[in-house]
Backbone bond lengths (Angstrom), bond angles and torsions (degrees), N, CA, C in turn:
res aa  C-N    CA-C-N  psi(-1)  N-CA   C-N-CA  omega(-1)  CA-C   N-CA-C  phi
1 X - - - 1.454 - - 1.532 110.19 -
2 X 1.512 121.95 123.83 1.270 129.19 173.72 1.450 106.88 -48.54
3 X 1.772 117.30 142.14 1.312 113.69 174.10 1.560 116.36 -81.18
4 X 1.055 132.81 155.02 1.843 123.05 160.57 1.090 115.13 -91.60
5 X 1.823 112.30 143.36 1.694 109.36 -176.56 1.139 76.66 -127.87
6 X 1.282 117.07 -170.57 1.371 162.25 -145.36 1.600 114.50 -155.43
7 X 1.041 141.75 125.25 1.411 155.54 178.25 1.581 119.99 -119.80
8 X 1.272 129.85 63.57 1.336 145.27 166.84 1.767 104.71 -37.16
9 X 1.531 124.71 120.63 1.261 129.57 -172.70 1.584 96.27 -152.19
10 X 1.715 112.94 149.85 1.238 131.37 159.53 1.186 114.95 -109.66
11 X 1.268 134.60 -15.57 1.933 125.39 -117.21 1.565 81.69 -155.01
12 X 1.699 94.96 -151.93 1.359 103.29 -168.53 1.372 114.39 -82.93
13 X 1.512 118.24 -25.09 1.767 99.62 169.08 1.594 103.16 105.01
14 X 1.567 105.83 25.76 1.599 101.55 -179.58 1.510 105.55 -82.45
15 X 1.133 123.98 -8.61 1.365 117.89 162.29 1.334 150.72 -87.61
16 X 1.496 85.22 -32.53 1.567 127.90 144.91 1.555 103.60 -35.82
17 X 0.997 121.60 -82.69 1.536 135.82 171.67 1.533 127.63 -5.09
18 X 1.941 77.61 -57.48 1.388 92.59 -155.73 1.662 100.79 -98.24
19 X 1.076 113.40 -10.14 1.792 113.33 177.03 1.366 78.06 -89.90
20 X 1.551 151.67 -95.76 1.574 138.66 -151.35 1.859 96.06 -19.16
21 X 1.347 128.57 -81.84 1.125 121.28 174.89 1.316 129.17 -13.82
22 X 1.195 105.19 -48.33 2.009 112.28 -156.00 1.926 71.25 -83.06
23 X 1.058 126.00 -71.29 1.394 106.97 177.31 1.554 127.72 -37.23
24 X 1.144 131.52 -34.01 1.280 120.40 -170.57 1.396 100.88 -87.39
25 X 1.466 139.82 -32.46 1.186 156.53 -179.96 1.600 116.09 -70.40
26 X 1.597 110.73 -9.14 1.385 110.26 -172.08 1.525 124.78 80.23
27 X 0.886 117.69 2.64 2.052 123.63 -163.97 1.695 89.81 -95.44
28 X 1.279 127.28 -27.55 1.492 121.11 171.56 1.406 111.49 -147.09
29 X 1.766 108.11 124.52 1.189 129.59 -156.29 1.790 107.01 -116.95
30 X 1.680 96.31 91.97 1.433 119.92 -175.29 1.446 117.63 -170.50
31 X 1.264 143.76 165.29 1.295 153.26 -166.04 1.542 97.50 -100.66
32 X 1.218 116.81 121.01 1.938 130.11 170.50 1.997 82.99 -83.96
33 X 1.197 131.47 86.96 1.503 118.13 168.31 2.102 109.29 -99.27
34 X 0.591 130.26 1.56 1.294 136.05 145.46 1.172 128.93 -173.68
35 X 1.499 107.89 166.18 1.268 127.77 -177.94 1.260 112.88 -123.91
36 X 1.586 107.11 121.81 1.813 117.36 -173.09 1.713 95.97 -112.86
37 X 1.788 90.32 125.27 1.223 105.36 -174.58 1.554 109.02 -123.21
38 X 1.356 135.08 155.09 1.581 137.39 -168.04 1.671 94.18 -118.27
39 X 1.236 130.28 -44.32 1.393 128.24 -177.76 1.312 119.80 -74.75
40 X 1.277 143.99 122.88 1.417 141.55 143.43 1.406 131.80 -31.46
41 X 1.573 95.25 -36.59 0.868 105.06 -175.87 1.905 125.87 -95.38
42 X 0.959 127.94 -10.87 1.183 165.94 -133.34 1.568 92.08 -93.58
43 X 1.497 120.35 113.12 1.298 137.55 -171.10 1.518 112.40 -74.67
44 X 1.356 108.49 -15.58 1.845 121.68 172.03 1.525 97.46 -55.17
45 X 1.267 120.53 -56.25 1.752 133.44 -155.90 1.517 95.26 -47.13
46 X 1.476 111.25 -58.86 1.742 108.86 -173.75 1.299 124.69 -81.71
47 X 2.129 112.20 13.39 1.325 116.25 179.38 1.504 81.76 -95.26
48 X 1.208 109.96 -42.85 1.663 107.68 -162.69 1.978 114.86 -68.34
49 X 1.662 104.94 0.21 1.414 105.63 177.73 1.443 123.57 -111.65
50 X 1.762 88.54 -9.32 1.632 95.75 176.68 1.640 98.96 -92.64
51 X 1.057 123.05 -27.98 1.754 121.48 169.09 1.226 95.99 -63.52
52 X 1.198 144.31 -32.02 1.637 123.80 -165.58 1.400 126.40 81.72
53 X 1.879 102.36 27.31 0.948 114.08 -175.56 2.234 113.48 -112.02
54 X 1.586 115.68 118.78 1.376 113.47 166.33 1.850 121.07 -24.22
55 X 1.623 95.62 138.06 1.524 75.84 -170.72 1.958 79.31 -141.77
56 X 1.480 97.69 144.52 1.905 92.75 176.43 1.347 97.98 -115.31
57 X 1.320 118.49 109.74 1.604 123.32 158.52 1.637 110.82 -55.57
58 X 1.208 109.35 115.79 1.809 113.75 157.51 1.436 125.32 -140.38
59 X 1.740 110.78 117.92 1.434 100.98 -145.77 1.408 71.02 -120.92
60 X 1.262 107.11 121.02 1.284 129.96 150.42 1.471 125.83 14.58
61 X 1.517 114.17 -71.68 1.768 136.92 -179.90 0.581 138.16 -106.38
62 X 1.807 97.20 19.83 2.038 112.85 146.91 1.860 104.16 -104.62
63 X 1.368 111.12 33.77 1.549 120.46 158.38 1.711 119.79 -131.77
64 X 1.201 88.84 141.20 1.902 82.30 -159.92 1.922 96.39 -70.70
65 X 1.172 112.55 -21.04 2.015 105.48 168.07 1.176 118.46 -144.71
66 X 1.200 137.89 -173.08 0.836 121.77 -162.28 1.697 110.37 -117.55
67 X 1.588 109.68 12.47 0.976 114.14 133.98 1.441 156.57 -52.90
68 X 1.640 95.09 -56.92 0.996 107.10 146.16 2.000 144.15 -64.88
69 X 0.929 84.22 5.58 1.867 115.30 -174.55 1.878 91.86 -92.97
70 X 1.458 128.34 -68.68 0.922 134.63 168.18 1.550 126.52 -47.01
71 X 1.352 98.59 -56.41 1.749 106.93 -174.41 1.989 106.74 -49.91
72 X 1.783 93.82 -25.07 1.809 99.34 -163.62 1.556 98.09 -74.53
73 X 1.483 122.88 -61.41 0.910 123.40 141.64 1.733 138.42 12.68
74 X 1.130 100.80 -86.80 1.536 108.00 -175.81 2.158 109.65 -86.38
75 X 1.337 111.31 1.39 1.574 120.89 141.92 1.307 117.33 -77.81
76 X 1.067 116.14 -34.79 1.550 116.50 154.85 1.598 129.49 -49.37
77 X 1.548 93.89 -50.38 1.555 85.35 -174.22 1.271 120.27 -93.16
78 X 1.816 115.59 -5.87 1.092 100.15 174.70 1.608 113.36 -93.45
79 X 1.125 98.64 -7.35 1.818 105.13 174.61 1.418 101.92 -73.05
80 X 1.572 130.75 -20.73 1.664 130.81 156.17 1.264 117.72 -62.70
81 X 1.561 120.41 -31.02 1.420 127.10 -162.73 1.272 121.11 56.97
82 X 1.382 118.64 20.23 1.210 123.09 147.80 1.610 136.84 -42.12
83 X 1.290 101.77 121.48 1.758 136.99 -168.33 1.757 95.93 -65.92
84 X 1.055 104.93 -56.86 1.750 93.27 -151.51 2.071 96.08 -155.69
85 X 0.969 100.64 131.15 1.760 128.62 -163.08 1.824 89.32 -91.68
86 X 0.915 108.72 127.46 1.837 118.07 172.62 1.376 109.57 -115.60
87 X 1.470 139.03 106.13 1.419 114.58 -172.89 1.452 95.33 -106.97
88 X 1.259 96.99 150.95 1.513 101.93 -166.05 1.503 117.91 -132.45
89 X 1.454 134.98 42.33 1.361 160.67 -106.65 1.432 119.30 25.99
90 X 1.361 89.16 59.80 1.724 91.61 168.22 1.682 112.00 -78.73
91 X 1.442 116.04 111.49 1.472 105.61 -172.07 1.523 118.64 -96.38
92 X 1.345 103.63 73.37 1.508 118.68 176.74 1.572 122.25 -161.04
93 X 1.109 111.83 117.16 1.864 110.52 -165.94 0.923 97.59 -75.18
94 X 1.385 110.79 111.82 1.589 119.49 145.56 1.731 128.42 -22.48
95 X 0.959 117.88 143.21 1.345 118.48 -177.96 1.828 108.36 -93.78
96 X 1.157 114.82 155.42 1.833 108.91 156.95 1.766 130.42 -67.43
97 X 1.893 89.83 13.03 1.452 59.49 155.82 1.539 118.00 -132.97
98 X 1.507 111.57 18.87 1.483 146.79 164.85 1.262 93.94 -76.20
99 X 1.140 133.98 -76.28 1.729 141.76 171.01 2.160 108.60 -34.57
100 X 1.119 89.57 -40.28 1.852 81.14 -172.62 1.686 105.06 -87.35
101 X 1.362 112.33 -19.30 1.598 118.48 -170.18 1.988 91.89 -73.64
102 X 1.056 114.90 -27.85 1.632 108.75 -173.07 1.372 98.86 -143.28
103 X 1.590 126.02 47.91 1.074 132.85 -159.55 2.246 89.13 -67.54
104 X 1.492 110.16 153.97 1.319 119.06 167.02 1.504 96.13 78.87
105 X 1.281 129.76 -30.96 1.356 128.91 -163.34 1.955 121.94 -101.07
106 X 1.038 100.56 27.51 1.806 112.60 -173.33 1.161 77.76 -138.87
107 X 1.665 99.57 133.70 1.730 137.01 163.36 1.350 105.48 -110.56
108 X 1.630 115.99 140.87 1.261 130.50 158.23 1.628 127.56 -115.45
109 X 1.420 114.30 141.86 1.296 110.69 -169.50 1.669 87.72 -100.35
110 X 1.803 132.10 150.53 1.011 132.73 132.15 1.247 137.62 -136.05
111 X 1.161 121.95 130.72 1.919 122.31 -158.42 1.691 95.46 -75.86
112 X 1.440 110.10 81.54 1.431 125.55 166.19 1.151 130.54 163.00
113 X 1.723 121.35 137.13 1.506 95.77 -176.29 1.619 123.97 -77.24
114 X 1.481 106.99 129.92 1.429 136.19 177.95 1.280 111.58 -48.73
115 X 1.389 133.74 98.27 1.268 144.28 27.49 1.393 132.15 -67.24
116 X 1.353 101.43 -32.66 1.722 115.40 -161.42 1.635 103.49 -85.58
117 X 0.963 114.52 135.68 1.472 133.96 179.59 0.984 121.91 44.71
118 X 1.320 104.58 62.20 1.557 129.88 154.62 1.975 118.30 -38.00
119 X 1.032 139.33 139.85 1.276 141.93 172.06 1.872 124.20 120.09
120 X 1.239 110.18 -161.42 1.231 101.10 177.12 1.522 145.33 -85.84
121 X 1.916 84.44 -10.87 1.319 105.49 172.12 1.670 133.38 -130.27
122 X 1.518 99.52 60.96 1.496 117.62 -150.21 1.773 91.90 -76.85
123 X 0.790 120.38 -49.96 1.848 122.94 -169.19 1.889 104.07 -57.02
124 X 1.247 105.23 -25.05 1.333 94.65 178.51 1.755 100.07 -113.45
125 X 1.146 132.31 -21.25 1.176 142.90 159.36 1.503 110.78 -23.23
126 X 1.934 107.37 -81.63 1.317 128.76 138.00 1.780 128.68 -11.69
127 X 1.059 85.11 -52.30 1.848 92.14 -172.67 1.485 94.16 -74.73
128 X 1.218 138.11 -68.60 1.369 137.96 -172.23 0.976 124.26 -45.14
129 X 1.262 129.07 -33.45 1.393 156.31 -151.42 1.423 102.29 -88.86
130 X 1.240 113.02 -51.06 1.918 133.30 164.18 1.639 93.53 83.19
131 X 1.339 114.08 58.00 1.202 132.07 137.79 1.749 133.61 -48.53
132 X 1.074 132.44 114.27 1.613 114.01 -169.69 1.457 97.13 -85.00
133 X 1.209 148.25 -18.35 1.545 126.80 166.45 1.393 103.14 -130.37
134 X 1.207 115.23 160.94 1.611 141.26 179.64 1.444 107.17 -132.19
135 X 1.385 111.18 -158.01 1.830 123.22 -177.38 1.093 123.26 158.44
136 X 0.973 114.97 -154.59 1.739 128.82 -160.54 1.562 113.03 -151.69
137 X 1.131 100.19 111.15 1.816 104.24 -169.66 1.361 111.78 -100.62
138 X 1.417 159.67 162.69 1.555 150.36 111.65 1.402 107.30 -105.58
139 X 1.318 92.95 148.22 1.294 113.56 -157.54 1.826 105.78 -141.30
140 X 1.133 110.74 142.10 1.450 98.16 157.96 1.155 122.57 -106.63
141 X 1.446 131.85 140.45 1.602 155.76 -164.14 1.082 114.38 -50.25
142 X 0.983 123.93 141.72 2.055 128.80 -166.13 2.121 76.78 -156.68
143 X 1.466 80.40 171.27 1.403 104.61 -178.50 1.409 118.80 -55.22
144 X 1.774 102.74 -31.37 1.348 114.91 -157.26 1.877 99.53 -95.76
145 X 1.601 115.50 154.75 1.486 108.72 177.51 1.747 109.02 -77.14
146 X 1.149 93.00 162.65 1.479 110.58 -138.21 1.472 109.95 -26.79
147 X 1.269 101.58 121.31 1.332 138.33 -117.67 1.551 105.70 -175.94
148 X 1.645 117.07 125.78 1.084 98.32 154.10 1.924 108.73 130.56
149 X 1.417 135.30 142.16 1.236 109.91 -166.04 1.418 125.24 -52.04
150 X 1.213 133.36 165.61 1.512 147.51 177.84 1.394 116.80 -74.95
151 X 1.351 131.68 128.63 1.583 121.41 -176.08 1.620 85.89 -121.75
152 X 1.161 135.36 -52.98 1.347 129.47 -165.71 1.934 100.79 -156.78
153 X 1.629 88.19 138.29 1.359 92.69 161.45 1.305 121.87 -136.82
154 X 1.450 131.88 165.71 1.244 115.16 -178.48 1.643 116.10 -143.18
155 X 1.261 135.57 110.68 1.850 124.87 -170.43 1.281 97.05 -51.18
156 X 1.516 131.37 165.35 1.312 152.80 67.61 1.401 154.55 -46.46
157 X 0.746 126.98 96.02 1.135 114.53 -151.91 1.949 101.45 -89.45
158 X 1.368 99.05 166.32 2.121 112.56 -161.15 1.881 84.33 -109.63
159 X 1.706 85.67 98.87 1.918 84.73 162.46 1.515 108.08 -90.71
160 X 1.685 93.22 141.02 1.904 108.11 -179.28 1.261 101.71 -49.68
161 X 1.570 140.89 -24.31 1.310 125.29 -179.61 1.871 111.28 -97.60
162 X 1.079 110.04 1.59 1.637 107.50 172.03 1.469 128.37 -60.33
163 X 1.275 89.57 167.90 2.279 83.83 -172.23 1.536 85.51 -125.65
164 X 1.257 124.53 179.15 1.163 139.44 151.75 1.097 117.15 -13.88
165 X 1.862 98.89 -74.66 1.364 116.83 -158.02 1.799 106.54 -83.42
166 X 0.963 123.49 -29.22 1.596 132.50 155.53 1.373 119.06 -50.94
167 X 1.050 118.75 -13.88 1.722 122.52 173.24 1.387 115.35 -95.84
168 X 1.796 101.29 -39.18 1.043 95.12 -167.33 1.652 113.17 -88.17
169 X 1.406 120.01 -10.33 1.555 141.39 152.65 1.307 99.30 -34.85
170 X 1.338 106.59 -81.97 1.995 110.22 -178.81 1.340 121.34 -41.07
171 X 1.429 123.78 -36.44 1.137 154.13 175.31 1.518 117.08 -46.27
172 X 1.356 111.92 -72.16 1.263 126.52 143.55 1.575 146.49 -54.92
173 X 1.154 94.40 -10.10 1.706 113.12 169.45 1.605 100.94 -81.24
174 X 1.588 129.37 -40.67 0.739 122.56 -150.64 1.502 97.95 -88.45
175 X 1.685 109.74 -26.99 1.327 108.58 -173.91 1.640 125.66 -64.51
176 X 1.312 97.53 -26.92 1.866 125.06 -167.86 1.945 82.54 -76.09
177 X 0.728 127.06 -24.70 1.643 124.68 -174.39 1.641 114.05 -97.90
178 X 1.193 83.96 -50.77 2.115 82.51 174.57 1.067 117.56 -83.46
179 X 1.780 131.78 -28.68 1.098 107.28 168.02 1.877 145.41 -54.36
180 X 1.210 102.36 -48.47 1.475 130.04 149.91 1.767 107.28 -13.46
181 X 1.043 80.98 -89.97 1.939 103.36 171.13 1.641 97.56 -34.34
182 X 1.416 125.33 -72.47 1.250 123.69 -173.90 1.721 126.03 -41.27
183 X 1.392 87.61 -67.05 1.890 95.63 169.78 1.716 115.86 -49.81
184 X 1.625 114.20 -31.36 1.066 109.56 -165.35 1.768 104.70 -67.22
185 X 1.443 101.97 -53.67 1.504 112.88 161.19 1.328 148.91 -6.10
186 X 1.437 83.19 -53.12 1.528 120.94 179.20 1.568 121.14 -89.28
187 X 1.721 107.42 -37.25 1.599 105.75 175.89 2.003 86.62 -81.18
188 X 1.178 158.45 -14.35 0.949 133.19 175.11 1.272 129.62 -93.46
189 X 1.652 100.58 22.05 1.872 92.56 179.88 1.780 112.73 88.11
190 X 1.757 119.01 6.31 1.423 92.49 -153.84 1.814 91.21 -111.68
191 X 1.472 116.04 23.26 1.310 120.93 -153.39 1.983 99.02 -120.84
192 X 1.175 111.34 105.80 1.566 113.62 -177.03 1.355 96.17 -83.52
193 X 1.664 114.32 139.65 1.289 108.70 163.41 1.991 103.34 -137.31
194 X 1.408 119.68 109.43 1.284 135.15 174.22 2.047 91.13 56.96
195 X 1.021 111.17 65.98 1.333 142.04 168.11 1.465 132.56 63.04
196 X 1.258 86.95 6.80 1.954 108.78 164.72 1.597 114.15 -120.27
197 X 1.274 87.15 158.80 1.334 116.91 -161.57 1.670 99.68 -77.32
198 X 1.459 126.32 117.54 1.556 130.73 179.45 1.667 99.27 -89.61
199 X 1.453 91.92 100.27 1.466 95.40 -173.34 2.319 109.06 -150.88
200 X 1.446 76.15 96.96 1.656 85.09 -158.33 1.582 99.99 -67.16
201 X 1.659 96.72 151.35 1.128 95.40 -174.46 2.067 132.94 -68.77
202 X 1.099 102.26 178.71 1.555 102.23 -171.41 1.778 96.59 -83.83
């Protein structure tokens, strides 16, 4: 039986995208059964309706905390029975007690190598900084921002003729490729986290 994940998105959903793909293509063998989104506005929502994929709008400041914002949330996902949480620029830190309800089981993508440039704006962070390589980290979720053990990383390297937006192209090419690989990893048992095996159930 295919497992169900979850795909956490704010933004445009280029990752979104690109895991629906690795699913439709066979390269990762699991159910995309929803997508939890915080923006209204958020151009992922109408990738995730032309795939034919469930999507739960929860905007923040139609919950009186943000406890209660979370708690609604994670009745959601376990009423999905969802295996394993993918966030995929979801721009909102999870709390510990979103993190302990599926503790080991939330992946993070970040366009940088993990330690260095931590935050929301690591690709240009990186670029300014005049770093000669960058990357692409996943990680799984701990309390702390991004944060948390290593599942895959990958260099980039900063060419003297790159722009911003040329880095961050490469950047994202690399992500649409490692992520895939990562989740797959992870629904098969091949992902240790503090000495067990992150391996959601069947």
């Amino acid at each position: 039986m295919k497992k169900n994940i979850a795909i956490f998105a704010s933004g445009n959903g280029s990752n979104f995208v690109a895991l629906v793909k690795a699913v439709k293509q066979r390269r990762l063998d699991c159910r995309i059964s929803l997508l939890v989104c915080d923006n209204p506005h958020a151009p992922v929502l109408e990738k995730a309706r032309k795939a034919g994929i469930e999507t739960l709008l929860v905007e923040r400041p139609a919950f009186a905390s943000r406890r209660a914002f979370e708690e609604a949330v994670i009745r959601y996902l376990k009423a999905a029975d969802i295996k394993l949480i993918v966030l995929a620029g979801f721009m909102r830190v999870l709390s510990p007690l979103l993190v302990n309800a599926f503790r080991g089981k939330i992946i993070n993508i970040h366009p940088a190598l993990l330690p260095a440039f931590k935050g929301a704006h690591a690709i240009a962070d990186a670029f300014h900084y005049g770093v000669k390589i960058t990357g692409v980290t996943v990680h799984v979720v701990d309390e702390e921002v991004d944060h948390g053990p290593i599942i895959l990383q990958e260099a980039v390297p900063i060419k003297p003729a790159d722009t911003l937006a040329s880095l961050e192209k490469r950047i994202h090419q690399v992500e649409h490729r490692l992520y895939p690989r990562a989740v797959r990893l992870c629904l098969e048992g091949k992902v240790k986290v503090a000495g067990r095996t992150l391996k959601p159930r069947s």
